[in-house]
MARNU-930164 format. One record per atom (N, C-alpha, C): residue in three letters; x, y, z. Coordinates in steps of 0.02 Angstrom, whole numbers, padded with zeros to 5 digits, always signed. Each point is the difference from the previous one (the first is absolute). Layout:
% residues N
alaXYZ
...
//
This chain:
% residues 71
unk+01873-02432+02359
unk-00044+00037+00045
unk-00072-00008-00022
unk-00057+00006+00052
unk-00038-00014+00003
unk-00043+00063-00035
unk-00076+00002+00001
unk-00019+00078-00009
unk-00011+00040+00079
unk-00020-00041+00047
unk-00004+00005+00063
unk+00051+00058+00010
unk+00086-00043-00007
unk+00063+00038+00029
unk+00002+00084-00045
unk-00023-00035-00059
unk+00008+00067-00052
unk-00026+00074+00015
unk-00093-00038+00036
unk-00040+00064+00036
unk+00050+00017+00056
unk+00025-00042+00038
unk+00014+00029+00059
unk+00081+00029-00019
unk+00022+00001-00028
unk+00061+00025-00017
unk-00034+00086-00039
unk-00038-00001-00039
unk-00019+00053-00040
unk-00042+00043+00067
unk-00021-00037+00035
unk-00052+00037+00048
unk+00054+00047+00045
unk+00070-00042+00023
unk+00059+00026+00073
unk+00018+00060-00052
unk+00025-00007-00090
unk+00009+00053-00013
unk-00025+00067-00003
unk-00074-00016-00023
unk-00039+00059+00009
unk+00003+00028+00057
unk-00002-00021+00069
unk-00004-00010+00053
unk+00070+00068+00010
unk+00054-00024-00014
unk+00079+00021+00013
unk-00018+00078-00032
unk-00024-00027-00080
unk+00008+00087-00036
unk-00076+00051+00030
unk-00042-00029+00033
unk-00040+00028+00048
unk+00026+00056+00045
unk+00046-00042+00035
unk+00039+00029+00082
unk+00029+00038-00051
unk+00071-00031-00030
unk+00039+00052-00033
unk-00023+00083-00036
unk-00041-00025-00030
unk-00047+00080-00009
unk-00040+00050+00046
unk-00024-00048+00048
unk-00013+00071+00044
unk+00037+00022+00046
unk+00083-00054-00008
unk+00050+00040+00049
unk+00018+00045-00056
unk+00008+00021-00078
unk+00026+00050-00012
unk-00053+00031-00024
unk-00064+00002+00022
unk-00050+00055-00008
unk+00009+00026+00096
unk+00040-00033+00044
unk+00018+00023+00073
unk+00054+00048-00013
unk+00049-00013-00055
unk+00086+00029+00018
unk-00055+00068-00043
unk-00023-00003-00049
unk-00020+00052-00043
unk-00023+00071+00022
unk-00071-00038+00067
unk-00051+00053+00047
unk+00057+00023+00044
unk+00054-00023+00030
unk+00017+00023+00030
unk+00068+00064-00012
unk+00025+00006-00075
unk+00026+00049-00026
unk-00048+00066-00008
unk-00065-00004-00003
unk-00016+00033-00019
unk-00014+00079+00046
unk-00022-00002+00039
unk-00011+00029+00071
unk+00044+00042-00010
unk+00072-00027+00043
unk+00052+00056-00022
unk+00000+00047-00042
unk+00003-00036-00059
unk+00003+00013-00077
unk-00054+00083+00003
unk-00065-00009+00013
unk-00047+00027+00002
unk+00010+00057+00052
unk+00029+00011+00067
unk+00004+00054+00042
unk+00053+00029-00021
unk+00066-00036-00044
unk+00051+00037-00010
unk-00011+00066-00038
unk-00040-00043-00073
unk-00028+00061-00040
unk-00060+00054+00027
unk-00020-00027+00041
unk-00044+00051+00033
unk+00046+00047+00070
unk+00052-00016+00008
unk+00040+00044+00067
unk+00052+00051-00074
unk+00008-00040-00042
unk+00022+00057-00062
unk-00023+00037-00028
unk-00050-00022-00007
unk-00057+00043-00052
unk-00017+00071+00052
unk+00003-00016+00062
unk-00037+00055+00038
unk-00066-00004+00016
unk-00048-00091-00010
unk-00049+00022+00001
unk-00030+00019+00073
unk+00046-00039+00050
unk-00041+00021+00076
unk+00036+00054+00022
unk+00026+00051-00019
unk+00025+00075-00005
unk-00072+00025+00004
unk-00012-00011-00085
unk-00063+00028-00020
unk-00059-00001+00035
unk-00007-00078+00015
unk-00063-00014+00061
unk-00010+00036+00058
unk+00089+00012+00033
unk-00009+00057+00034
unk-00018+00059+00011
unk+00011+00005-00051
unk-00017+00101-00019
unk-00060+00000+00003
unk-00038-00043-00045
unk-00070+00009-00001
unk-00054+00019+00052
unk+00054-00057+00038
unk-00052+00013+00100
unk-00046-00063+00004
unk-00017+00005+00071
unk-00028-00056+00004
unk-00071+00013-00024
unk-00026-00091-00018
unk-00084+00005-00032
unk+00001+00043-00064
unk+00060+00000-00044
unk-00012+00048-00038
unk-00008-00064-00055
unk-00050+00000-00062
unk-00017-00060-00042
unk+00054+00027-00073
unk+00027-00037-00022
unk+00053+00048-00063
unk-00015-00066-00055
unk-00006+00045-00049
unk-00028-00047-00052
unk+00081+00004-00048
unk-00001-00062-00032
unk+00072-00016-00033
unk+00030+00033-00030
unk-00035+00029-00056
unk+00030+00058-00047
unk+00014+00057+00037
unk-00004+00023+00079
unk+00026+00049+00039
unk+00060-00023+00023
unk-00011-00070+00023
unk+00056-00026+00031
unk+00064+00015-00051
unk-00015-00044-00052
unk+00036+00026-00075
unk+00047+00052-00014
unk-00053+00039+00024
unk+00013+00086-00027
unk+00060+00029+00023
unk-00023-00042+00092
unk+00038+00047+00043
unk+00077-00022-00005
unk+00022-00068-00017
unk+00066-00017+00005
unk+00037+00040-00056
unk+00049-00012+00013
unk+00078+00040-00038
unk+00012-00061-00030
unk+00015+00027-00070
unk+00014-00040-00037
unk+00074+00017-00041
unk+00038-00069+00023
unk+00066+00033-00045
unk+00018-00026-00049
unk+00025+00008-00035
unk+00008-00016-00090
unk+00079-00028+00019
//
């Protein structure tokens, strides 16, 4: 082999582990979502949001406060 074939062989791979990585930075973003409302429909946090009322601004360490926490 040439150096020619060598670039272009080294180039299709980079190329392959390119695609291949941002399909599992795709499978990754897309666990996450779920992942993220589950613990928030457990936690109680849009319970809490509710209560508050609307336009009401709640700073974290309230948000915090307000959940039940079980051991």
């Amino acid at each position: 082999m040439n150096s020619e074939e060598n670039q272009m062989k080294t180039s299709t791979n980079e190329e392959y582990d390119h695609i291949l990585g941002q399909y599992a930075m795709q499978l990754v973003s897309a666990s996450v979502l779920p992942m993220v409302l589950k613990g928030t429909i457990e936690l109680g946090v849009l319970d809490i949001i509710d209560k508050a009322g609307p336009g009401v601004i709640m700073m974290v360490v309230k948000l915090i406060m307000s959940m039940v926490w079980h051991q």
